[in-house]
Predicted model as a PDB file, atoms N, CA, C, CB and O in Angstrom, pLDDT in the B-factor column:
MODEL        1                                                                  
ATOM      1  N   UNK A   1      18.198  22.045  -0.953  1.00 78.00           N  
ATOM      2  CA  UNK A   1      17.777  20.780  -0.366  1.00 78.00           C  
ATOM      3  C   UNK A   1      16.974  19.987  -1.385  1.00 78.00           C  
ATOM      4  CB  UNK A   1      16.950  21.015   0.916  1.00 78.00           C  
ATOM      5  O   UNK A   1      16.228  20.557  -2.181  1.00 78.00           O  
ATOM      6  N   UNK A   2      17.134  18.644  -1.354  1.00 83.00           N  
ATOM      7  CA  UNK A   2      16.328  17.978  -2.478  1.00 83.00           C  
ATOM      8  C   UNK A   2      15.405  16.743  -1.430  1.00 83.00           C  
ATOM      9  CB  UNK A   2      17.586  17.169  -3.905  1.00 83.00           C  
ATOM     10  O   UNK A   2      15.945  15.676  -1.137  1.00 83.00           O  
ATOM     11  N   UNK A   3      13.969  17.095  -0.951  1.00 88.00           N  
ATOM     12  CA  UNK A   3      13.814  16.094   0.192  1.00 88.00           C  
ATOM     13  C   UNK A   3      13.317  15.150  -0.611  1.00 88.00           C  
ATOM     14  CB  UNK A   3      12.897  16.439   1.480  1.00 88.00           C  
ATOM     15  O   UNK A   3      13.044  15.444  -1.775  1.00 88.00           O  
ATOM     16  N   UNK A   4      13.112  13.822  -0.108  1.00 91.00           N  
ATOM     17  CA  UNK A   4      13.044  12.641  -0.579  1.00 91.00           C  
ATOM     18  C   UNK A   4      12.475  12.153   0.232  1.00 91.00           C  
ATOM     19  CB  UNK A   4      14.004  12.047  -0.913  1.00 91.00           C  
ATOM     20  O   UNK A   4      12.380  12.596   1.376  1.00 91.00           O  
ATOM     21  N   UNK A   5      11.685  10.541  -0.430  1.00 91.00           N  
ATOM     22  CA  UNK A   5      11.023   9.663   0.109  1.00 91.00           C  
ATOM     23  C   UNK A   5      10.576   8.148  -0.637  1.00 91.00           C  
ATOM     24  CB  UNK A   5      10.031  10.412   0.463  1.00 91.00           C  
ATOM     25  O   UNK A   5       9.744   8.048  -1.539  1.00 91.00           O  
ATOM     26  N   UNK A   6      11.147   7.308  -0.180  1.00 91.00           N  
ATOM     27  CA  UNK A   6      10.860   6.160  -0.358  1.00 91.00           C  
ATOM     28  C   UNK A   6       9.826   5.542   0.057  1.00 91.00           C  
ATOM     29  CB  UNK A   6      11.599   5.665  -0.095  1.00 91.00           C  
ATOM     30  O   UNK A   6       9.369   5.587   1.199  1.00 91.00           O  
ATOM     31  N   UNK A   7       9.144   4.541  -1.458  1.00 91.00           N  
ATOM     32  CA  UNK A   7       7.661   3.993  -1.015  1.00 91.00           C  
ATOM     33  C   UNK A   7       8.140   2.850  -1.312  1.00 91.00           C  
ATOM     34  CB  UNK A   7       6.169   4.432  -1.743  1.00 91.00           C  
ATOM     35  O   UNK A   7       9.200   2.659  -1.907  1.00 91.00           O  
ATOM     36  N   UNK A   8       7.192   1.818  -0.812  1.00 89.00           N  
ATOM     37  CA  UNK A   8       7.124   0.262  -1.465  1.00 89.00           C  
ATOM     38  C   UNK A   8       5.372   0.406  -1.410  1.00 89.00           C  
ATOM     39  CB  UNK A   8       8.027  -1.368  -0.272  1.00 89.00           C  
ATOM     40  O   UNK A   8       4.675   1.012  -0.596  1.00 89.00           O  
ATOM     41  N   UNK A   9       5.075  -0.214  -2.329  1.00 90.00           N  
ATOM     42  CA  UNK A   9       3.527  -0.001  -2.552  1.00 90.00           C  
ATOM     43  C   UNK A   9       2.994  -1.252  -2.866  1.00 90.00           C  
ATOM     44  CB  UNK A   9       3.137   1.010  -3.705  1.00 90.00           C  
ATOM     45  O   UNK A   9       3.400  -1.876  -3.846  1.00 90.00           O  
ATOM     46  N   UNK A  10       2.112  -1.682  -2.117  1.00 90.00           N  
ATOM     47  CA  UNK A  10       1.808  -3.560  -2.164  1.00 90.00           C  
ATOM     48  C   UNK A  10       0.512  -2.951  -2.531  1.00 90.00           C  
ATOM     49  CB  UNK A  10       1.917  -4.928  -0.468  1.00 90.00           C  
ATOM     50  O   UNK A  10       0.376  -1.734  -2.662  1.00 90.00           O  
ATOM     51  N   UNK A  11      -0.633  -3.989  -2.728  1.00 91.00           N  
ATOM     52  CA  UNK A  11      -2.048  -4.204  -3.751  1.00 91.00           C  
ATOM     53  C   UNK A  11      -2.676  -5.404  -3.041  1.00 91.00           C  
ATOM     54  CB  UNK A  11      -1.708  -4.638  -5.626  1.00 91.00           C  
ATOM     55  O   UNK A  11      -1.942  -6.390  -2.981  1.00 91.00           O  
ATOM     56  N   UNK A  12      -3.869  -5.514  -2.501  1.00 91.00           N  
ATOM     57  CA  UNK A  12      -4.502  -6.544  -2.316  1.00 91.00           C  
ATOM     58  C   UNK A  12      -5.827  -6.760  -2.294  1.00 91.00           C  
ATOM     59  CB  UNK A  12      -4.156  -6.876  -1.507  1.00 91.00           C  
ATOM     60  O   UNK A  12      -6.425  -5.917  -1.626  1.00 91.00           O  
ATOM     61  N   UNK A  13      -6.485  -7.567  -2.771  1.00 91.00           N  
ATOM     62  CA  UNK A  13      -7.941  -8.088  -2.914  1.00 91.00           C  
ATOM     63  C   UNK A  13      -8.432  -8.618  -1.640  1.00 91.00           C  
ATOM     64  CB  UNK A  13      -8.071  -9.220  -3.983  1.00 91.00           C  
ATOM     65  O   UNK A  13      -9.628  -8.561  -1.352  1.00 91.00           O  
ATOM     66  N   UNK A  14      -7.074  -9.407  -0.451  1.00 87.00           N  
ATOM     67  CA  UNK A  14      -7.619 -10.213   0.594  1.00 87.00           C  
ATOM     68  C   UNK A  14      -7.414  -9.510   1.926  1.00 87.00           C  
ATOM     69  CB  UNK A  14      -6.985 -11.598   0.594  1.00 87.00           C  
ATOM     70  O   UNK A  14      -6.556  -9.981   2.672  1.00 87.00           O  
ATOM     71  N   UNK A  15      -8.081  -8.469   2.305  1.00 86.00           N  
ATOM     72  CA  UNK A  15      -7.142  -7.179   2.841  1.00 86.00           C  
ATOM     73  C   UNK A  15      -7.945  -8.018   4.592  1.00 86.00           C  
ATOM     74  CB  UNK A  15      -7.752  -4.784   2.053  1.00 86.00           C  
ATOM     75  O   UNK A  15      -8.894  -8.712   4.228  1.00 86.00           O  
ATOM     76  N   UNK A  16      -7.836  -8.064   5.670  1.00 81.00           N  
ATOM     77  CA  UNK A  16      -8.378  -8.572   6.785  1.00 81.00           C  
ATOM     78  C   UNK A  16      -8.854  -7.559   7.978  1.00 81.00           C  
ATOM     79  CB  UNK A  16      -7.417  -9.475   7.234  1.00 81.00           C  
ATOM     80  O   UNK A  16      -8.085  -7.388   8.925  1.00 81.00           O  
ATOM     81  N   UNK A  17      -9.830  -7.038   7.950  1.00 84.00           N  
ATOM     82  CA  UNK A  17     -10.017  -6.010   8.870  1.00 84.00           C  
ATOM     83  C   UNK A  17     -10.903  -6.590  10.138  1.00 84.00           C  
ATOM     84  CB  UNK A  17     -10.713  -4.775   8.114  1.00 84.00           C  
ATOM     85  O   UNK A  17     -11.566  -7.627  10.129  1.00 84.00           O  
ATOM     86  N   UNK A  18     -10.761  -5.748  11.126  1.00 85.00           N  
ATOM     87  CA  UNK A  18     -10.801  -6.000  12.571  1.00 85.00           C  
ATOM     88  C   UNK A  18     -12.462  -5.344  12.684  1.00 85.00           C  
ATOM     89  CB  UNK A  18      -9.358  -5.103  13.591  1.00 85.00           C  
ATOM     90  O   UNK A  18     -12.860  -4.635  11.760  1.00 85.00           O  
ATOM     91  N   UNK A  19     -13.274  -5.609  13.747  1.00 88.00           N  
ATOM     92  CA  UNK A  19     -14.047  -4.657  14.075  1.00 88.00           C  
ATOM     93  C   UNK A  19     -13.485  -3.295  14.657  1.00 88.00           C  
ATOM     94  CB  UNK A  19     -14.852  -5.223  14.873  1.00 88.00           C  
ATOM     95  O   UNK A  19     -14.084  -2.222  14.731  1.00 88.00           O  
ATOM     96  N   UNK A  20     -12.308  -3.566  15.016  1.00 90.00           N  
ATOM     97  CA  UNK A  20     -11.982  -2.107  15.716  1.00 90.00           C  
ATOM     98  C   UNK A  20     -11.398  -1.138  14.650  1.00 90.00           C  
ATOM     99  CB  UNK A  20     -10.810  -2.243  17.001  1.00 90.00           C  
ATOM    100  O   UNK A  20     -11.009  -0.020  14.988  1.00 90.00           O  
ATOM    101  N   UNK A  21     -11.327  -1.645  13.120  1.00 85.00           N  
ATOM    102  CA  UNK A  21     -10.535  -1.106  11.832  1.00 85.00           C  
ATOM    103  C   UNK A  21      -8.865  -1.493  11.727  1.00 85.00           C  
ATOM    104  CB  UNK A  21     -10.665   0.615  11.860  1.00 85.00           C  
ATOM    105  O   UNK A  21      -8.149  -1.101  10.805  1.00 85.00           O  
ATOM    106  N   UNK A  22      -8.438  -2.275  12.773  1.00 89.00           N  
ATOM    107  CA  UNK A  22      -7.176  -2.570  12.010  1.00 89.00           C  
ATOM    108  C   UNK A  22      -6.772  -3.705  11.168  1.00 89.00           C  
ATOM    109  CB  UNK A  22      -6.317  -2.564  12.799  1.00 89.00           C  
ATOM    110  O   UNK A  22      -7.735  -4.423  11.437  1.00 89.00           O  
ATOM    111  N   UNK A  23      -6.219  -4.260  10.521  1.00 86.00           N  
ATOM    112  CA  UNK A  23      -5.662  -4.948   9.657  1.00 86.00           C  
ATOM    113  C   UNK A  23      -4.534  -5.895   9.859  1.00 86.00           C  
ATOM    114  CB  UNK A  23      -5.397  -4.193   8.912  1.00 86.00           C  
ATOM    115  O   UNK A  23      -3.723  -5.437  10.665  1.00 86.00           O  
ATOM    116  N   UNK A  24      -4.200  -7.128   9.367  1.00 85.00           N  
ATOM    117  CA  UNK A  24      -3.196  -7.378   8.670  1.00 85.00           C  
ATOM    118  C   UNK A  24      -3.300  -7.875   7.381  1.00 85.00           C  
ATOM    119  CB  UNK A  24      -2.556  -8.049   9.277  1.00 85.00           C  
ATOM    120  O   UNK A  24      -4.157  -8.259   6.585  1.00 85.00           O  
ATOM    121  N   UNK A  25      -1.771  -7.678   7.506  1.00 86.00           N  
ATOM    122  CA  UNK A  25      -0.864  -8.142   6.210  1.00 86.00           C  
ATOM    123  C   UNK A  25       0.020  -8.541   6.129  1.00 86.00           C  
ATOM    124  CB  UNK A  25      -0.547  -7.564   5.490  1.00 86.00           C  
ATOM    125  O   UNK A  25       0.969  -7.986   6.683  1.00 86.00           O  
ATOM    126  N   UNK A  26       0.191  -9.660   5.435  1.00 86.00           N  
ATOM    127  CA  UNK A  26       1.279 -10.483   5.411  1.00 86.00           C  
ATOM    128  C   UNK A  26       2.293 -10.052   4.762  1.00 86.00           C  
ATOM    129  CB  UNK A  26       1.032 -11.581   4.990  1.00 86.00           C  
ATOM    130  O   UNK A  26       2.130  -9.725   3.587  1.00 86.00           O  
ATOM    131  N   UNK A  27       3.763  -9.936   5.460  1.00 86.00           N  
ATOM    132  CA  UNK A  27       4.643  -9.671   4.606  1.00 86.00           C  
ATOM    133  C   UNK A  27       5.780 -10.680   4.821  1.00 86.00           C  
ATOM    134  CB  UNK A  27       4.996  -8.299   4.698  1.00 86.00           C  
ATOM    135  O   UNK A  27       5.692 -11.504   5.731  1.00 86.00           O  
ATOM    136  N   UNK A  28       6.978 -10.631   3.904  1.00 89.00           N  
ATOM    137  CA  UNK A  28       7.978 -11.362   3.870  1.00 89.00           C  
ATOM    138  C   UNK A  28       8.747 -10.860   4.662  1.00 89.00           C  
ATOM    139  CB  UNK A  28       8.458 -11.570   2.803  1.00 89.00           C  
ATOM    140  O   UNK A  28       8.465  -9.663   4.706  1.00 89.00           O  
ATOM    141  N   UNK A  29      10.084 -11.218   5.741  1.00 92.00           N  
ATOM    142  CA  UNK A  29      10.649 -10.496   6.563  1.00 92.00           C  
ATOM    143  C   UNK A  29      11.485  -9.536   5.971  1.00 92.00           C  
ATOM    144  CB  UNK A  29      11.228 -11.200   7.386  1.00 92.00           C  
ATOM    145  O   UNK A  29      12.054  -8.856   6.824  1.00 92.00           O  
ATOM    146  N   UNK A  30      11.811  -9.186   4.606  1.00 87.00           N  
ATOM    147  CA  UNK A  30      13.038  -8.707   4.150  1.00 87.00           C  
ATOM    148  C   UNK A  30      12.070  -7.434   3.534  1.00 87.00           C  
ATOM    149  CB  UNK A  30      14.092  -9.822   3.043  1.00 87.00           C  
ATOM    150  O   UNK A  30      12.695  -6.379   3.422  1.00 87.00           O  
ATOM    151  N   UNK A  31      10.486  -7.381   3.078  1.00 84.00           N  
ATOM    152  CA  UNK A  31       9.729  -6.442   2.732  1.00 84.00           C  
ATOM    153  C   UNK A  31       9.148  -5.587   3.744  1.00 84.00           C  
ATOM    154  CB  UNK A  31       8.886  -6.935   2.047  1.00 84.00           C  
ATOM    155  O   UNK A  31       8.605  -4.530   3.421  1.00 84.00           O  
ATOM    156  N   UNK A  32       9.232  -6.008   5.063  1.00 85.00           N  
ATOM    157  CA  UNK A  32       8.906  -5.798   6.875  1.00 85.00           C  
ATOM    158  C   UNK A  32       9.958  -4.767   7.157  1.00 85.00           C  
ATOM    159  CB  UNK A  32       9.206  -7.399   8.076  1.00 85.00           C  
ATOM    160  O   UNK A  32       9.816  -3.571   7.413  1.00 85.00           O  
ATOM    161  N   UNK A  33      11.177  -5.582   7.042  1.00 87.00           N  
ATOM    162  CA  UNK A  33      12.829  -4.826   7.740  1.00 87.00           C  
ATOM    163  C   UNK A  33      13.156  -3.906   7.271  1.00 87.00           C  
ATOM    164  CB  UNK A  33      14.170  -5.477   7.648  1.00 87.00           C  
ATOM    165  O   UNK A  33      13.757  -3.114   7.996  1.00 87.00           O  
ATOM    166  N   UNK A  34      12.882  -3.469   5.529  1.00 82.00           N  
ATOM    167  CA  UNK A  34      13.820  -2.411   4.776  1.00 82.00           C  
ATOM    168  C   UNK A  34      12.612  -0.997   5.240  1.00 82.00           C  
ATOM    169  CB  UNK A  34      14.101  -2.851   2.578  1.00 82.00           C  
ATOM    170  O   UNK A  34      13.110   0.124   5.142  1.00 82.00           O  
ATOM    171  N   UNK A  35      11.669  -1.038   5.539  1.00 81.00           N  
ATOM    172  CA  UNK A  35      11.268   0.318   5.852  1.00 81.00           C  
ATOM    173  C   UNK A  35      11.353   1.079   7.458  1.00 81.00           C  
ATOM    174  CB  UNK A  35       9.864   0.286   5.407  1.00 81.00           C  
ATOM    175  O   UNK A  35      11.026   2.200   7.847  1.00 81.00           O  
ATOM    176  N   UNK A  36      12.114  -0.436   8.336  1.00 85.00           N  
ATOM    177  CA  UNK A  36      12.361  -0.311   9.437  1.00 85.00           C  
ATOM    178  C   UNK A  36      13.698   0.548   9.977  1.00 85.00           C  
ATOM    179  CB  UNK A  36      12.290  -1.485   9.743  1.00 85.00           C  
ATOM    180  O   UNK A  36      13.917   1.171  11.016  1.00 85.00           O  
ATOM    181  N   UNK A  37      14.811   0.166   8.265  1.00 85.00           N  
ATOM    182  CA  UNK A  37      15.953   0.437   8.807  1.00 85.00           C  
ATOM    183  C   UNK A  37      15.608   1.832   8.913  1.00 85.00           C  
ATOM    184  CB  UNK A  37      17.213   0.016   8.074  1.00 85.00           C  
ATOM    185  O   UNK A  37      14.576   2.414   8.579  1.00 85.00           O  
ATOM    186  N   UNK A  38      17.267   2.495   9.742  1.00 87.00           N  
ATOM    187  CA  UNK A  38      17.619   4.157   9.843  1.00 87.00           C  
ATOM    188  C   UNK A  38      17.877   4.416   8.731  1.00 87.00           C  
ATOM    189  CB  UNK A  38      18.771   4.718  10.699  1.00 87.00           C  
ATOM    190  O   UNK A  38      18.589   3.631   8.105  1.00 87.00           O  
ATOM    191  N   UNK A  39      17.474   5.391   8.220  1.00 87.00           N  
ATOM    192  CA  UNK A  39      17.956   6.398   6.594  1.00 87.00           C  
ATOM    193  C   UNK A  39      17.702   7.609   7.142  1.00 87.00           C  
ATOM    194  CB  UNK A  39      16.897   6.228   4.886  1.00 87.00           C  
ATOM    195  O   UNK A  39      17.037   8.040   8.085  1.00 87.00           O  
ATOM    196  N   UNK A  40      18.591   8.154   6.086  1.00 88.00           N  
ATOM    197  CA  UNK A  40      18.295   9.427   5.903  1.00 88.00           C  
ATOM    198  C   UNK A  40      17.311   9.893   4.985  1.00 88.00           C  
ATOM    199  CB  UNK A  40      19.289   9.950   5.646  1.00 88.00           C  
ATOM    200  O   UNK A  40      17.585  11.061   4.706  1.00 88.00           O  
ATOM    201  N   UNK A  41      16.136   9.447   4.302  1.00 89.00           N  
ATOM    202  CA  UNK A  41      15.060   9.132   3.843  1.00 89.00           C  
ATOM    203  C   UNK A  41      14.253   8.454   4.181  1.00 89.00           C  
ATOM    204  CB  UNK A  41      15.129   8.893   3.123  1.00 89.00           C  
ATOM    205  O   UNK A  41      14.344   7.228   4.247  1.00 89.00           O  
ATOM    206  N   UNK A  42      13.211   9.181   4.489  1.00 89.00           N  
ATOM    207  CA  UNK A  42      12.379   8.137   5.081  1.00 89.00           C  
ATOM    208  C   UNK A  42      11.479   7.342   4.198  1.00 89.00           C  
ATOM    209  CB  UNK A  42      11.582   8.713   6.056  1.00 89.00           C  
ATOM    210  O   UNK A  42      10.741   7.770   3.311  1.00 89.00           O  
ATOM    211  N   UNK A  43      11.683   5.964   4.637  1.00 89.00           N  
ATOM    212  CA  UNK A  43      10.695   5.119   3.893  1.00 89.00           C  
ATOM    213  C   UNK A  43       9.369   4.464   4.441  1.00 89.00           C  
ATOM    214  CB  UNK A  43      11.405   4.102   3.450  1.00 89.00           C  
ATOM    215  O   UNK A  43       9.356   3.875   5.522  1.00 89.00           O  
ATOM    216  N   UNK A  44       8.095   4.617   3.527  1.00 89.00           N  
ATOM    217  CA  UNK A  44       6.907   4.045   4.054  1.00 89.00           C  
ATOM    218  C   UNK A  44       6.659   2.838   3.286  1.00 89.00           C  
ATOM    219  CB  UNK A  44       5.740   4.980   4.016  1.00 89.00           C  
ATOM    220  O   UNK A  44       7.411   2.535   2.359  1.00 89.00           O  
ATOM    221  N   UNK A  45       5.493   2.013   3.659  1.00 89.00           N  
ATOM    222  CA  UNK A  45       4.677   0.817   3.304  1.00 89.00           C  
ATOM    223  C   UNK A  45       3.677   1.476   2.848  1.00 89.00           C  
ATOM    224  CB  UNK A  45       4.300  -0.210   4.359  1.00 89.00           C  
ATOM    225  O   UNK A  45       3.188   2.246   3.675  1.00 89.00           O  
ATOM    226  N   UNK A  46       2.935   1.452   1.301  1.00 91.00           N  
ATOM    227  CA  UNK A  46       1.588   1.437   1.113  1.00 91.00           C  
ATOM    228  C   UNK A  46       0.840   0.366   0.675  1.00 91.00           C  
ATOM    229  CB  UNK A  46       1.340   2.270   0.408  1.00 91.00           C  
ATOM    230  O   UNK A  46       1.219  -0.216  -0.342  1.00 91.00           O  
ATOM    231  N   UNK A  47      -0.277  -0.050   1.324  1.00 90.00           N  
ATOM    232  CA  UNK A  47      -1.436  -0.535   0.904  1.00 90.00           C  
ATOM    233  C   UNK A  47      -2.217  -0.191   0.219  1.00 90.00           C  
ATOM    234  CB  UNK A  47      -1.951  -0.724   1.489  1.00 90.00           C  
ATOM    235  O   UNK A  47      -2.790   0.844   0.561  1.00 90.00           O  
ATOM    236  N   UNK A  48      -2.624  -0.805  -0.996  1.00 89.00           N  
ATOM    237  CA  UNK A  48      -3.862  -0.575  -1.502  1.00 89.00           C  
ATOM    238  C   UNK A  48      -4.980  -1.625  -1.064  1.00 89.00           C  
ATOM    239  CB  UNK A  48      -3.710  -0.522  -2.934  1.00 89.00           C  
ATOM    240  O   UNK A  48      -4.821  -2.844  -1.143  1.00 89.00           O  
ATOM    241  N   UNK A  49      -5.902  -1.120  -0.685  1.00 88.00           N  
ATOM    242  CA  UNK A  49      -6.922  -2.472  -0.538  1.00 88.00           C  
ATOM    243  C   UNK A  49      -8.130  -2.655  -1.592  1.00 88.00           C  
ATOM    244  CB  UNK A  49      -7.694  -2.413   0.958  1.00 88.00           C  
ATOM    245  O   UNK A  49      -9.156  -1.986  -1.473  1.00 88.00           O  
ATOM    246  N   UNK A  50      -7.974  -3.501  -2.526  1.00 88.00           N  
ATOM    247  CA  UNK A  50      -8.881  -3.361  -3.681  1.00 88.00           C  
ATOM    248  C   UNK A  50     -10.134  -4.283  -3.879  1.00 88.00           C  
ATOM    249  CB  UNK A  50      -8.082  -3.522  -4.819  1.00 88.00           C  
ATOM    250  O   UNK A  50      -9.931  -5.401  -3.406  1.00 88.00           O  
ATOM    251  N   UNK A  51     -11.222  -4.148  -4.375  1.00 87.00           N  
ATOM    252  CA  UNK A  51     -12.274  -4.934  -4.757  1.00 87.00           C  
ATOM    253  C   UNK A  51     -11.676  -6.089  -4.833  1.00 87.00           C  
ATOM    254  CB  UNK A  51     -12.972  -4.576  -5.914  1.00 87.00           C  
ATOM    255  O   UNK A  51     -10.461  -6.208  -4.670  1.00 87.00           O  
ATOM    256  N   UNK A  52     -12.568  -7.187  -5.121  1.00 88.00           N  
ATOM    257  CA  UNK A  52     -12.132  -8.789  -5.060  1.00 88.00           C  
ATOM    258  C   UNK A  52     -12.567  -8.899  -6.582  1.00 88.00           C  
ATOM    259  CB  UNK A  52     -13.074 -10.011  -3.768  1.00 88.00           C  
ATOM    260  O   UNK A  52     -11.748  -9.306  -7.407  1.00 88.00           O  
ATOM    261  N   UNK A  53     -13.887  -8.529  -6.968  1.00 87.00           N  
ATOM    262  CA  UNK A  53     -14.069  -7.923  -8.572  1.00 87.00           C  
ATOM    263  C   UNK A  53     -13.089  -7.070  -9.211  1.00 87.00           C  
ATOM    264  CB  UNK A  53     -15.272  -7.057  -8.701  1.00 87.00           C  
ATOM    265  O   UNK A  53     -12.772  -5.996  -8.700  1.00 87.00           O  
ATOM    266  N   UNK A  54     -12.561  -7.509 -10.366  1.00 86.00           N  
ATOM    267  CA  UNK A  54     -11.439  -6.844 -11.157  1.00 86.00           C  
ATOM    268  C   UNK A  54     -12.163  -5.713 -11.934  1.00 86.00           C  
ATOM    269  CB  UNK A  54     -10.631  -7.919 -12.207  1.00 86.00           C  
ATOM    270  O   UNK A  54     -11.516  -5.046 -12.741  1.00 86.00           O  
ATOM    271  N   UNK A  55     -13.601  -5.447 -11.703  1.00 82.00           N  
ATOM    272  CA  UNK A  55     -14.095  -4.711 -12.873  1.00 82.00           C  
ATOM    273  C   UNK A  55     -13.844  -3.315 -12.285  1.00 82.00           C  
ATOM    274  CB  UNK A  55     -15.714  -5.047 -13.346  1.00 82.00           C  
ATOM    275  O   UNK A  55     -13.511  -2.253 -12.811  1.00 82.00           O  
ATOM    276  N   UNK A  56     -14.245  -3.837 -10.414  1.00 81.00           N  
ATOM    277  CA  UNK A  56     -13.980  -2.513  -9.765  1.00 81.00           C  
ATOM    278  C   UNK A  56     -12.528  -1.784  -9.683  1.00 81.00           C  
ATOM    279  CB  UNK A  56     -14.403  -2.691  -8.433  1.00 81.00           C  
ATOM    280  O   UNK A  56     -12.305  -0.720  -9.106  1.00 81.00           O  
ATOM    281  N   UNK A  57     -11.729  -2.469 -10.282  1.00 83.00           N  
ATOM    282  CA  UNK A  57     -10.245  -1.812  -9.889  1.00 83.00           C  
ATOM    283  C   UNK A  57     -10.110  -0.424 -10.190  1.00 83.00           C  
ATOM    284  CB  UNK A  57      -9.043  -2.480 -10.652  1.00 83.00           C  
ATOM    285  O   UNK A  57      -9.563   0.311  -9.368  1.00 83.00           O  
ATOM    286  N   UNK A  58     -10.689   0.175 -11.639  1.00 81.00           N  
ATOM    287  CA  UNK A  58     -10.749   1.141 -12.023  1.00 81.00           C  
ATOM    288  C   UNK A  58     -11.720   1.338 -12.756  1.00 81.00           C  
ATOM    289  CB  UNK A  58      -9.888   1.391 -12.385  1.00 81.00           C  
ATOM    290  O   UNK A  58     -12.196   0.451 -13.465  1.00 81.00           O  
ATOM    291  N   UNK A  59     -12.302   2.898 -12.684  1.00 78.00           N  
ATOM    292  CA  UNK A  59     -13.293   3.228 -13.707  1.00 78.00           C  
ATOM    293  C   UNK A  59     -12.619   4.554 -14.544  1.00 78.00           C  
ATOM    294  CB  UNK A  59     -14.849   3.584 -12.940  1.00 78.00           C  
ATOM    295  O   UNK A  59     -12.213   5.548 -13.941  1.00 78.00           O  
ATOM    296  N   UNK A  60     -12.569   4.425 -15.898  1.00 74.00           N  
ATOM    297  CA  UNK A  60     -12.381   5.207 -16.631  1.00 74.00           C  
ATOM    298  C   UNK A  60     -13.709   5.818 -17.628  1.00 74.00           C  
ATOM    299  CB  UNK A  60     -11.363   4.644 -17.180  1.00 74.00           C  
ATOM    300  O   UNK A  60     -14.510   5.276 -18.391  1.00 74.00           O  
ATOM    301  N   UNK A  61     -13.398   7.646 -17.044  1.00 76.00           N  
ATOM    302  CA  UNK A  61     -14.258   8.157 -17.960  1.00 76.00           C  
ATOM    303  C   UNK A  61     -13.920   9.379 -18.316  1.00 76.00           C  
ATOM    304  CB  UNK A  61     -15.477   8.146 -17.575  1.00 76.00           C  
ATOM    305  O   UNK A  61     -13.296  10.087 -17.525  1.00 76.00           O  
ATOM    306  N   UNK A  62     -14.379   9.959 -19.931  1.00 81.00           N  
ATOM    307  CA  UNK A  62     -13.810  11.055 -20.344  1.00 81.00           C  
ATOM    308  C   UNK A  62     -12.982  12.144 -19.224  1.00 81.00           C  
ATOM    309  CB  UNK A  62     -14.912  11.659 -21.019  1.00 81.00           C  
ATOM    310  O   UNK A  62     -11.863  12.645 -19.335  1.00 81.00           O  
ATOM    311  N   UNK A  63     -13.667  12.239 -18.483  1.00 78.00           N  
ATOM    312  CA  UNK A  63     -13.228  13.640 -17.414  1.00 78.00           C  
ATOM    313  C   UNK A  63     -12.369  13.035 -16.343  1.00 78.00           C  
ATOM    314  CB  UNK A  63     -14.695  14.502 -16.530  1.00 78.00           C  
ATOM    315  O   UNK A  63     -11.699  13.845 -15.704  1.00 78.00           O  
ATOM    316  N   UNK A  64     -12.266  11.856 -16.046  1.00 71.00           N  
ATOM    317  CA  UNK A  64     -11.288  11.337 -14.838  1.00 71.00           C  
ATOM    318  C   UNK A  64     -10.859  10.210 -15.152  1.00 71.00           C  
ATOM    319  CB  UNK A  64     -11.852  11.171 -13.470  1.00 71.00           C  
ATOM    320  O   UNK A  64     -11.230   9.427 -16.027  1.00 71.00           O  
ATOM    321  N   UNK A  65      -9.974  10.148 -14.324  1.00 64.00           N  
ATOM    322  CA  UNK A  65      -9.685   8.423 -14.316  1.00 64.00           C  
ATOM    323  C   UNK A  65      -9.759   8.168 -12.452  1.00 64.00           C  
ATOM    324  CB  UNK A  65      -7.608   7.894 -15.202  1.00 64.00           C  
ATOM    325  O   UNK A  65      -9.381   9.080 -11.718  1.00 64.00           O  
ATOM    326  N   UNK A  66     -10.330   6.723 -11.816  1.00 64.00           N  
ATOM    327  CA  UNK A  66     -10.659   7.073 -10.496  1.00 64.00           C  
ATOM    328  C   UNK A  66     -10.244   5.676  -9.683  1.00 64.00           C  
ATOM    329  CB  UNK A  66     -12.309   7.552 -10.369  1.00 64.00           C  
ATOM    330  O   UNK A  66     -10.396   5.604  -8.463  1.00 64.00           O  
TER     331      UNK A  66                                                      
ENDMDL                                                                          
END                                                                             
């Protein structure tokens, strides 16, 4: 068996959260539909939700990257 899995992985600075913790996000209908269709692989949506400061995107140091 070789299992599999399809991602689409979006990035955002303007992420909109709820008091109750949920979110949106805007998507295009054709980036919405393709993780909707039936496969035989399943495909997810990831979010990243990132600082609005670019400095925070990443910190690199000898022992990690984070």
């Amino acid at each position: 068996m070789r299992p599999a899995l399809d991602l689409q992985l979006k990035a955002t600075t303007k992420l909109c959260v709820s008091k109750k913790g949920s979110f949106r996000y805007p998507l295009n209908r054709r980036n919405y539909d393709l993780p909707r269709d039936e496969t035989q692989t399943p495909r997810l949506l990831i979010l990243l939700a990132l600082p609005e400061d670019e400095e925070g995107w990443m910190t690199i140091r000898p022992k990690n990257l984070c």
